[in-house]
matplotlib code that plots the C-alpha trace (Angstrom):
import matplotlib.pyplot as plt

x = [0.0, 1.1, 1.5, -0.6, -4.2, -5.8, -6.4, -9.7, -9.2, -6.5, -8.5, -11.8, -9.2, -7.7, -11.3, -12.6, -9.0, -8.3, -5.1, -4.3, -4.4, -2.2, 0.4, 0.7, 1.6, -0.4, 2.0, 0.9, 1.9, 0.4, -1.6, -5.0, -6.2, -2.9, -4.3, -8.4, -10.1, -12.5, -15.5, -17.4, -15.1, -14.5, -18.3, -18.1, -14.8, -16.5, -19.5, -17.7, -15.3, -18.4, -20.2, -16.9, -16.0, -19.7, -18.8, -20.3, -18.0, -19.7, -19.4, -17.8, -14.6, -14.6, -11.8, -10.2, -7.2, -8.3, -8.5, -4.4, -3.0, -4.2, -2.5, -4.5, -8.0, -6.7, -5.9, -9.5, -11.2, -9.1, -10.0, -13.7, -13.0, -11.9, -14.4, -17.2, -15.7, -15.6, -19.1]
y = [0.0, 3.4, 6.2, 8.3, 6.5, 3.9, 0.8, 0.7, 3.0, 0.7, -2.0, -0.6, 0.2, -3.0, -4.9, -2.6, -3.0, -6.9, -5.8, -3.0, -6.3, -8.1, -5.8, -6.2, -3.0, 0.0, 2.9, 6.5, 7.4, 4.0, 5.0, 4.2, 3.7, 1.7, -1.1, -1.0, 2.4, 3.2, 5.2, 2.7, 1.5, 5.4, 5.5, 2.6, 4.1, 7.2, 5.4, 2.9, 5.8, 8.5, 5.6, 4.2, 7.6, 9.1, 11.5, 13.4, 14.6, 17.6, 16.9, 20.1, 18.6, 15.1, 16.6, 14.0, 14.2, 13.3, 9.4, 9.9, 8.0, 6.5, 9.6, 11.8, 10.2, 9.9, 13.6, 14.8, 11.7, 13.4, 17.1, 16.0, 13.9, 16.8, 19.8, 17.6, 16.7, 20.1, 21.4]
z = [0.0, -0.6, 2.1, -0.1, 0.5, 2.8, 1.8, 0.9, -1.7, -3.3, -2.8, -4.9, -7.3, -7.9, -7.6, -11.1, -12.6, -12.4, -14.5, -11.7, -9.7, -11.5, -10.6, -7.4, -5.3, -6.7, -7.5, -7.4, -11.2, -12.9, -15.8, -14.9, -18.8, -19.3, -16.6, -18.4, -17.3, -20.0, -19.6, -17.9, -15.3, -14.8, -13.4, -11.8, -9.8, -9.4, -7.6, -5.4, -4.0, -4.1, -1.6, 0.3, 1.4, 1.7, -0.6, -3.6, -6.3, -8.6, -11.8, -12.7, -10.9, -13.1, -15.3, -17.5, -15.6, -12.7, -13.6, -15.2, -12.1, -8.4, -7.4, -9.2, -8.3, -4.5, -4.4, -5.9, -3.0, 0.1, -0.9, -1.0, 2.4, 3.8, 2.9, 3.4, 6.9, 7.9, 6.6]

ax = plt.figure().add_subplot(projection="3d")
ax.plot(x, y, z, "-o")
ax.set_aspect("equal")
plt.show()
């Protein structure tokens, strides 16, 4: 696991992305779309993390480069984590 996310979030990852899986330890930089995100496992990332977290993620904020890398996607999760903490 990586120090930049828990577990569960690498774990949601690598349960969409049997090829993520494959890999073994989930880096921060690995190119989501090079391990099988397409638009449809984009959604279904979108809702697993949206429910994991008990988050909601605007739509304006769903910039493609937000699904470049786990790192990416975790950053975009932990701001939302955070500001809906706090409010």
């Amino acid at each position: 696991m990586s120090e930049h996310w828990d577990p569960a979030f690498e774990g949601l990852l690598k349960e969409i992305l049997p090829r993520l899986a494959e890999r073994g330890e989930v880096g921060p930089d690995i190119s989501l779309k090079a391990v099988g995100l397409d638009s449809l496992a984009m959604v279904e990332v979108l809702m697993t993390v949206e429910n994991t977290y008990g988050i909601s993620i605007p739509d304006d904020d769903l910039e493609p480069e937000v699904f470049t890398s786990p790192a990416t996607l975790w950053a975009l999760v932990d701001r939302f984590r955070e500001s809906q903490a706090t409010a």
